[in-house]
C-alpha positions as CSV (number, residue, x, y, z in Angstrom):
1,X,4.2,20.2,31.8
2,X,0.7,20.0,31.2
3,X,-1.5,19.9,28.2
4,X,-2.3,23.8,29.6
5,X,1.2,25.2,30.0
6,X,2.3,23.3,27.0
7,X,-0.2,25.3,24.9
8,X,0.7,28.4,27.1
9,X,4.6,27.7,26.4
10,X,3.0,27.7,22.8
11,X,1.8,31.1,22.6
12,X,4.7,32.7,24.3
13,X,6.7,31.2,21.9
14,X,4.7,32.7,18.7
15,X,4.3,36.0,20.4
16,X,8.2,36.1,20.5
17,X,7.9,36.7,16.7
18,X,6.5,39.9,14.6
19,X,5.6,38.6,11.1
20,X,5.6,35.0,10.5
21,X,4.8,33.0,7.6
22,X,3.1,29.2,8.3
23,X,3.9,26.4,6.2
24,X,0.6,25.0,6.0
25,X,-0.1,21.5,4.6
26,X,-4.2,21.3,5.8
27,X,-3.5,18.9,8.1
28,X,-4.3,19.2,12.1
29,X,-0.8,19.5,13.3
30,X,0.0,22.8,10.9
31,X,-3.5,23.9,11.7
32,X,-3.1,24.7,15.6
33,X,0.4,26.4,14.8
34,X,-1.3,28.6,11.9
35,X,-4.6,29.1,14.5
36,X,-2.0,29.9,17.3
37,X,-0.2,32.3,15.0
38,X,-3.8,33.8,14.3
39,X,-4.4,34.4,18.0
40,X,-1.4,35.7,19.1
41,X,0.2,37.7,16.4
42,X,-3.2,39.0,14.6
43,X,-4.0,38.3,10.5
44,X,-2.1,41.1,8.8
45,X,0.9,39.2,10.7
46,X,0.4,35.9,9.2
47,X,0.6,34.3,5.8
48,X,0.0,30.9,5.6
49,X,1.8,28.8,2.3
50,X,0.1,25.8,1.1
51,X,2.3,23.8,-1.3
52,X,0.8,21.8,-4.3
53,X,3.0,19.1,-5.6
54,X,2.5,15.8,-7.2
55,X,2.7,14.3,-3.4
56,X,-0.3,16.3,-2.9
57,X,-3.4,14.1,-2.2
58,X,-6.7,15.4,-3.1
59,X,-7.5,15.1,0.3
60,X,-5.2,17.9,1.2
61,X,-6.6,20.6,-0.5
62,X,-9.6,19.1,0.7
63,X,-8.8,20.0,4.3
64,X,-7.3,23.1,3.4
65,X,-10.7,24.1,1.6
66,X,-12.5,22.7,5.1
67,X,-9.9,24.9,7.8
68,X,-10.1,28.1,5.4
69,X,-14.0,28.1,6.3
70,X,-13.0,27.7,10.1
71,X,-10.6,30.5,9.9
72,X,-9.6,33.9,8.4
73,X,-6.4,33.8,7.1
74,X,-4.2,35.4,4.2
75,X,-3.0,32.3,2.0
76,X,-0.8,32.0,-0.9
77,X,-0.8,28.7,-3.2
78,X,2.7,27.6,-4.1
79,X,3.0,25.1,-6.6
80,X,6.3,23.3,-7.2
81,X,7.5,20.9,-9.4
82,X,9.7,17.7,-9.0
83,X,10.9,17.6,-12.3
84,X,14.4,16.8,-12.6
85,X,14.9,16.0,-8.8
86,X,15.9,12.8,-9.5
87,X,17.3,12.2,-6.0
88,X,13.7,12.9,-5.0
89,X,11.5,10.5,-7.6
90,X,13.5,7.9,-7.1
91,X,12.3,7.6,-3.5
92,X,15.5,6.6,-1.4
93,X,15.3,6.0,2.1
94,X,16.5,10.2,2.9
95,X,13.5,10.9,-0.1
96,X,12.3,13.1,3.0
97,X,15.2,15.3,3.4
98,X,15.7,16.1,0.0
99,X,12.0,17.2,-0.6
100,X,11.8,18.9,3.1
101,X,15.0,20.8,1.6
102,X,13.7,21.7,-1.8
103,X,9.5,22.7,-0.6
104,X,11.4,24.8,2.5
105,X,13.6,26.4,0.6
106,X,11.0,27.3,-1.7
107,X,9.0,29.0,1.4
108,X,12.0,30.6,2.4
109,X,12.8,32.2,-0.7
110,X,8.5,33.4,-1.1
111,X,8.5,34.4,2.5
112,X,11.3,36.7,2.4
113,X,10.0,38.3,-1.0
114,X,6.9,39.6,1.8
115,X,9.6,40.7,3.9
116,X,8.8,37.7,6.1
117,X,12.1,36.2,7.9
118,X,10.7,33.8,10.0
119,X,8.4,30.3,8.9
120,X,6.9,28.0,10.9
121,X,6.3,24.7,10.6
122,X,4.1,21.5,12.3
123,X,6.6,19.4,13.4
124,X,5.3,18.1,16.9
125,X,7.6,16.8,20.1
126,X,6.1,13.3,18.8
127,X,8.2,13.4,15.6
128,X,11.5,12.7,17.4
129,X,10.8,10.1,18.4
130,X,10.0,8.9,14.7
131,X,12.1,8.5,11.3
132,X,12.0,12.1,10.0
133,X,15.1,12.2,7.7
134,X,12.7,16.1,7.2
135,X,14.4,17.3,10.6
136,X,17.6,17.5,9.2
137,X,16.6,19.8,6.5
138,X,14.1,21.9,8.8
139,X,17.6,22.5,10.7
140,X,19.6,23.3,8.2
141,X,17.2,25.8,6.7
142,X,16.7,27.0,10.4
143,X,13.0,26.5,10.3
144,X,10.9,27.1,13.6
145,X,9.1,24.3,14.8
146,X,6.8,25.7,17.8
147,X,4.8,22.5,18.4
148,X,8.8,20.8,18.9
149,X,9.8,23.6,21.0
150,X,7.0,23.6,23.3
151,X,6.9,19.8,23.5
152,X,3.3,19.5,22.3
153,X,2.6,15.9,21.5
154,X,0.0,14.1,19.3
155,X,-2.1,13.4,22.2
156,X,-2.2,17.4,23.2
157,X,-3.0,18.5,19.9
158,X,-5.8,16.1,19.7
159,X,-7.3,17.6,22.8
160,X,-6.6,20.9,21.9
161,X,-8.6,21.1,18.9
162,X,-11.3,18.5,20.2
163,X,-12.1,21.7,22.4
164,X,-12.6,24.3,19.7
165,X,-15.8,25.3,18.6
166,X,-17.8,24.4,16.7
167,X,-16.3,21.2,16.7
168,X,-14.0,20.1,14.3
169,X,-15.4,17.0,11.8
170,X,-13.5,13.9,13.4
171,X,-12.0,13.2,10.0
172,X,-10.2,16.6,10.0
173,X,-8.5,15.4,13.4
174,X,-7.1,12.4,11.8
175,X,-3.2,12.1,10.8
176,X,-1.9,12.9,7.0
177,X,1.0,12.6,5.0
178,X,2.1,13.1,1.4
179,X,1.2,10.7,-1.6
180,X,5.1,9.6,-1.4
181,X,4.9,8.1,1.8
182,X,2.3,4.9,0.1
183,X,5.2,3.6,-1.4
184,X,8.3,1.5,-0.2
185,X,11.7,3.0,-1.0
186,X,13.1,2.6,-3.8
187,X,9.7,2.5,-5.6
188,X,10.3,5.3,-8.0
189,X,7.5,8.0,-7.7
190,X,5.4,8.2,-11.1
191,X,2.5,10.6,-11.7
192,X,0.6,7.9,-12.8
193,X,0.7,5.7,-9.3
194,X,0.0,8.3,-7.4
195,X,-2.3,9.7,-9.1
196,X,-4.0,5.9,-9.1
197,X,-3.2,6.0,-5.1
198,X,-4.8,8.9,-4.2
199,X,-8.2,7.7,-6.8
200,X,-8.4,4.9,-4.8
201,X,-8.1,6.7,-1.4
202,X,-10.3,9.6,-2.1
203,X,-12.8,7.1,-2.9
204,X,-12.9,5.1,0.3
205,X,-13.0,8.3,2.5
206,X,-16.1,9.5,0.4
207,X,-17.7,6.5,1.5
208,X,-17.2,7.7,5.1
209,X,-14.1,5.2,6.2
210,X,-10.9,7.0,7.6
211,X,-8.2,7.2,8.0
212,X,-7.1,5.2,5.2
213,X,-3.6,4.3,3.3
214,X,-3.5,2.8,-0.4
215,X,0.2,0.7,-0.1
216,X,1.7,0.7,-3.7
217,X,3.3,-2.9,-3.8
218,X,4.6,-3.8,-7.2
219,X,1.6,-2.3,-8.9
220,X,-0.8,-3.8,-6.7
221,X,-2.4,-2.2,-3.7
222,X,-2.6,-3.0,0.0
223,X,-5.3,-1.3,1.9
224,X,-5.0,0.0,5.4
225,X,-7.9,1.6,7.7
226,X,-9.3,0.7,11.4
227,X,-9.9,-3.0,12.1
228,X,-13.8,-1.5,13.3
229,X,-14.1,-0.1,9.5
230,X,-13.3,-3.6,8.3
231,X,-17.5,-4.2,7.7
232,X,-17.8,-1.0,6.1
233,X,-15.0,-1.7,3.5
234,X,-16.7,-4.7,2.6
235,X,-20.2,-3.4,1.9
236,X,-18.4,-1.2,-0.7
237,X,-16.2,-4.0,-1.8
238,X,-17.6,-4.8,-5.6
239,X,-17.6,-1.0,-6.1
240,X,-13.9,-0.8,-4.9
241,X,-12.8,-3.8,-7.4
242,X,-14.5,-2.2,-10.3
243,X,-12.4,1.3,-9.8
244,X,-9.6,-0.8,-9.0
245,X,-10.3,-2.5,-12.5
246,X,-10.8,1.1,-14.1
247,X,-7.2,1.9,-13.2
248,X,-5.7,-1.1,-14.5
249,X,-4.7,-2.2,-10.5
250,X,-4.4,-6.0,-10.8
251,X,-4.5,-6.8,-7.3
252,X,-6.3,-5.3,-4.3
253,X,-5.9,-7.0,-0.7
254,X,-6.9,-6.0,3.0
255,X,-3.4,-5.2,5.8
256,X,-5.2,-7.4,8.5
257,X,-3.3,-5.2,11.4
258,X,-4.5,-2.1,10.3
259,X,-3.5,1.4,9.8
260,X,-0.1,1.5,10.5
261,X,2.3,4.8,10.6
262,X,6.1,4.7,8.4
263,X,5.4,0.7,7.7
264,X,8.3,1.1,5.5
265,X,11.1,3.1,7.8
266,X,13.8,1.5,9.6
267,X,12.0,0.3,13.0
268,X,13.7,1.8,16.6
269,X,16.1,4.4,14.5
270,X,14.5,7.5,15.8
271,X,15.7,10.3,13.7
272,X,19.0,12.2,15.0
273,X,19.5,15.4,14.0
274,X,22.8,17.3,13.4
């Protein structure tokens, strides 16, 4: 198909539904499923859930602040705690599942309290071909994933939303993911490095460099952005150390490749879902 009938495959597929209610994390991919949704179904047929969790980076609600002045939507805030999901903190290699399960059951349970049956989701045709231990819990929750369905990839949603106007700020058109995902498995998951984590990151994209990913490496950090931003991270090198200093992060160092997307998943085990 192309990028055109995969975007009209899109709508038919949303217009299939009444009442829906989008999980919406603020970033792009969510966005064009909650902006479809918009389109097709009308406003008073959409609620869009944003869920605050200690995984949530600052930049998040950033972006979710930045797409609620692009469109007019009914929102609800869910904030949900990890606290005793032990399974969860201590970051195993299925750390995905188990939080997919617990946030998406959470939505479940808020949705149908509206009288909402149905919730959508971002996942894109490009995630099966990626380690998403999420899929198996978006399956067993029977969660839609419109994007999935209509085999919209990265590459199409890009384009998409490239189109819209007024343009979209580039930075709002690059890839995010939860605080968790900065750290190898079996790391456990503390407030206080992430919160350290997403200090350090929110600082380097206020200096205009993006995307970026703080690695959490034994206490020490491993910074990830564009090879072209390299010069620009240097210019703001001495203030970068001194914040590093501030929260007590030993060691700072430079990942010569690049950004690099699930650096710590098991390499050609795309995720299979039962």
């Amino acid at each position: 198909m192309t990028s055109d009938q995969k975007l009209q495959r899109l709508e038919e597929i949303v217009a299939g539904y009444k009442n829906v209610a989008v999980a919406f994390s603020g970033g792009k991919d969510s966005f064009l499923v909650l902006k479809t949704a918009l389109d097709v179904l009308g406003k008073d047929n959409v609620t869009a859930f944003f869920v605050d969790t200690v995984f949530t980076a600052e930049a998040d609600r950033q972006r979710l602040e930045y797409f609620q002045s692009r469109l007019d939507f009914r929102l609800r805030k869910v904030e949900l705690s990890f606290d005793g999901q032990d399974i969860i903190l201590k970051n195993p290699m299925d750390r995905c599942y188990h939080c997919k399960h617990k946030i998406f059951s959470t939505l479940l349970s808020e949705a149908r309290k509206l009288g909402i049956q149905v919730l959508l989701d971002g996942t894109t045709h490009s995630d099966l071909d990626l380690y998403r231990p999420g899929l198996r819990a978006l399956r067993q929750l029977d969660i839609a994933s419109p994007l999935e369905q209509a085999e919209i990839d990265e590459s199409d949603i890009q384009c998409y939303l490239r189109q819209l106007e007024p343009a979209i700020d580039p930075y709002y058109l690059t890839s995010s993911s939860c605080l968790a995902t900065r750290f190898p498995y079996g790391t456990p998951l503390t407030g206080e490095a992430l919160r350290k984590v997403d200090a350090i990151e929110s600082f380097i994209v206020s200096r205009g460099i993006f995307p970026v990913r703080a690695r959490y490496i034994d206490g020490s950090l491993r910074i990830e952005i564009p090879p072209a931003q390299f010069p620009s991270l240097f210019d703001i090198r001495d203030r970068l150390i001194d914040l590093c200093k501030q929260h007590h992060i030993p060691f700072i160092s430079l990942d010569l490749e690049g950004i690099r997307s699930g650096i710590w998943d098991p390499q050609n085990s795309p995720q299979i879902v039962s």
